[in-house]
C-alpha positions in Angstrom: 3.1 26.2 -10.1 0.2 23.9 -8.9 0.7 22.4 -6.0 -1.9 19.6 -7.0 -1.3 15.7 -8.2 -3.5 13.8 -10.6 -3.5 10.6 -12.3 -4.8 7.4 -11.9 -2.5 4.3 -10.9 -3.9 0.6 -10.3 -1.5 -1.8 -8.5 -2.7 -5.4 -8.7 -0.7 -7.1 -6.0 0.8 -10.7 -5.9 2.7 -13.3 -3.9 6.0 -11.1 -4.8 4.9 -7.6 -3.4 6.4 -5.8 -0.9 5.7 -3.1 1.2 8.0 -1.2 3.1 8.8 2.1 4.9 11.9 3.6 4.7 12.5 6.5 7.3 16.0 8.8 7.9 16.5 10.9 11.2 16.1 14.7 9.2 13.6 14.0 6.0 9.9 12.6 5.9 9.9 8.8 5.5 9.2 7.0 2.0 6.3 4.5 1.5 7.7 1.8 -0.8 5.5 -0.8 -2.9 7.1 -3.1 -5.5 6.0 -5.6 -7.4 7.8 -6.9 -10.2 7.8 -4.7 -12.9 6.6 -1.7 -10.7 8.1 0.8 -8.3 5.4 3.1 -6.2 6.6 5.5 -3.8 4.5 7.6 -1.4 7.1 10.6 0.5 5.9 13.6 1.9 5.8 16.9 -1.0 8.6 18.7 1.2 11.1 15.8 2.6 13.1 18.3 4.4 10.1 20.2 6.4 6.7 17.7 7.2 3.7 19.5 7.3 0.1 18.9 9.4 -1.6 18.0 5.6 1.2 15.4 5.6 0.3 13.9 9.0 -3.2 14.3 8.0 -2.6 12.2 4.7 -0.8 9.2 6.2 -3.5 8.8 8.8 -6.2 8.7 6.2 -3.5 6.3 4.2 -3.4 4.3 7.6 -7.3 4.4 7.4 -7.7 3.2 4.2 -4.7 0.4 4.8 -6.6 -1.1 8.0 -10.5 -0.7 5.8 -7.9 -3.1 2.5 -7.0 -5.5 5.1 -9.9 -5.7 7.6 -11.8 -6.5 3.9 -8.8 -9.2 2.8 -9.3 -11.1 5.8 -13.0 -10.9 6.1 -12.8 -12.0 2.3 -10.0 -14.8 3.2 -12.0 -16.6 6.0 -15.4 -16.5 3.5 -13.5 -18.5 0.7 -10.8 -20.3 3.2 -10.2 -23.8 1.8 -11.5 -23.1 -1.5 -7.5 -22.4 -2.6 -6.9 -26.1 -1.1 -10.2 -27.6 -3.0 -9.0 -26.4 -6.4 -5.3 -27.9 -5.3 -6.9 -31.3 -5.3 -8.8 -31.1 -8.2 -5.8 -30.3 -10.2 -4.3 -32.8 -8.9 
């Protein structure tokens, strides 16, 4: 049995995603993302017994979660007003 996961999964999020934890006093916690039409979840490979790779993976998830949004917000204040310009041209 491998012990390996492949595959390739892009999630384009919108205004109806959501993001949440879900975490239980005796089992690893679940990472939930849903959009509609699409159900991701992240949980350690062994719920009952969490291992140092697992801590080690959700601090380079953590990582890569603070790198998305320090780059959203740096991306939001570039182009901020611009989503209000093209309001008022439709308009």
């Amino acid at each position: 049995m491998s012990t390996s996961t492949s595959g390739h999964l892009s999630v384009h999020m919108g205004a109806n995603a959501r993001v949440e934890c879900l975490t239980y006093t005796d089992t690893g916690p679940i990472l939930c993302v849903s959009t509609p039409g699409l159900h991701l979840t992240v949980n350690t490979r062994e719920r009952e017994a969490v291992k140092s790779f697992d801590v080690d993976n959700a601090r380079a998830l953590v990582e890569a979660a603070r790198t998305f949004l320090a780059e959203c917000e740096r991306l939001h204040a570039l182009h901020s007003g611009q989503d209000d310009i093209g309001s008022e041209r439709a308009a």
